[in-house]
N, C-alpha and C positions, 0 to 999 in steps of 0.2 A: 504494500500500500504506500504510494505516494503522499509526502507531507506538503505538497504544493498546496497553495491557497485557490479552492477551485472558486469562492463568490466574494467580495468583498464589498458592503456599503456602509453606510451614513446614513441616521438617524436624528434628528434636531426632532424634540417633546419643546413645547410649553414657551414658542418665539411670539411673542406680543407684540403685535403692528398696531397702527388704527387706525383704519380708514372710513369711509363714507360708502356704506353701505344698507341699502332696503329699498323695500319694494315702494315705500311711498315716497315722495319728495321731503318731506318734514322731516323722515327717517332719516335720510340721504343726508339733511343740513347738517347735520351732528356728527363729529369724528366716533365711532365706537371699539371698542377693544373688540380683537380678533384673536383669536390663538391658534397660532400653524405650527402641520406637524408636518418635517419632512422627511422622504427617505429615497436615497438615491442609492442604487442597486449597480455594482459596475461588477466586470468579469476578476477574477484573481489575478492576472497578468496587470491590474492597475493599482495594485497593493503595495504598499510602499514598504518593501520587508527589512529596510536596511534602512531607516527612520530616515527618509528622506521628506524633508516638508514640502519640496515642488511635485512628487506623488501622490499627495494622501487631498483627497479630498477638500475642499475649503470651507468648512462651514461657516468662516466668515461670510465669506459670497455669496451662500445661500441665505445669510440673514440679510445683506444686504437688496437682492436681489427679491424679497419679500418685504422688504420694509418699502422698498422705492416701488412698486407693485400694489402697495395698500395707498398710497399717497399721487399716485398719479390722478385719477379722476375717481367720480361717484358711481358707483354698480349698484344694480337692483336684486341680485341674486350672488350667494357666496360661491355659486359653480363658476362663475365669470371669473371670479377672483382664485379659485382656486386652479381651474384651468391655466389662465393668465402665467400664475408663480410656475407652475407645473412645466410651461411649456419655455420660459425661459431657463427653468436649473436645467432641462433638457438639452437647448442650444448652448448651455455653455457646459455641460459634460456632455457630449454626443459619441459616448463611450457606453455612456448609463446603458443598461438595458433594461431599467426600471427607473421609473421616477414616480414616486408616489404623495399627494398634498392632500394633508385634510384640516379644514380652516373651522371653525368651532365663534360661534356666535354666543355671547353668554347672557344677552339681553336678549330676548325674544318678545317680540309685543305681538302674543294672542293669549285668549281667551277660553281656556283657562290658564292659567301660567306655566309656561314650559322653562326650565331651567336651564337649558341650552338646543342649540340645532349645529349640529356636524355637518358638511358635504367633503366626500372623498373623493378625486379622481387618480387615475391611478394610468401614466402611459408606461409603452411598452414597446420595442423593438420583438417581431417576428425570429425567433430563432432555430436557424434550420439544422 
């Protein structure tokens, strides 16, 4: 059995952005807190086995690239925003063979009170 690293990703729990985000306009005027989860899925050949820091993932970049994502304009729905993060940590690893976002809303305005609403999307490269 081979000790090669066959998956190797990245994981960010509990990044708090805030953007303008809801279905109605009044919703939309107000910054709200957002909570993303990310995870970026690369093959073991992008493993940084000799602690190399220009290999290893940058979770910096992915926070940044989430922050500047929540602050650009106002969205009606957290798919847009979550799409949105998803499909840029993608263009800038295009190695990922997984990129997974899920953005978690902790104010919810309905009726009866819901304590939070998650949307996850989750891309993926075809592997043959």
């Amino acid at each position: 059995m081979s000790s090669e690293v066959e998956r190797y990703a990245l994981r960010l729990r509990g990044l708090r952005v805030q953007g303008h985000v809801g279905v109605t306009e009044s919703e939309r005027e107000k910054r709200q807190a957002l909570v993303v989860a990310v995870d970026v899925e690369l093959g073991g050949e992008h493993y940084p086995s000799e602690d190399e820091l220009d290999r290893a993932a940058d979770y910096a970049e992915i926070v940044r690239i989430a922050h500047e994502s929540a602050r650009e304009r106002a969205m009606r729905l957290l798919e847009t925003f979550a799409l949105r993060v998803a499909r840029r940590v993608g263009d800038r690893w295009p190695a990922a063979q997984r990129v997974r976002v899920a953005v978690t809303k902790a104010v919810v305005p309905t009726t009866p009170a819901t304590d939070e609403a998650t949307v996850e999307v989750t891309l993926g490269k075809t592997l043959a």
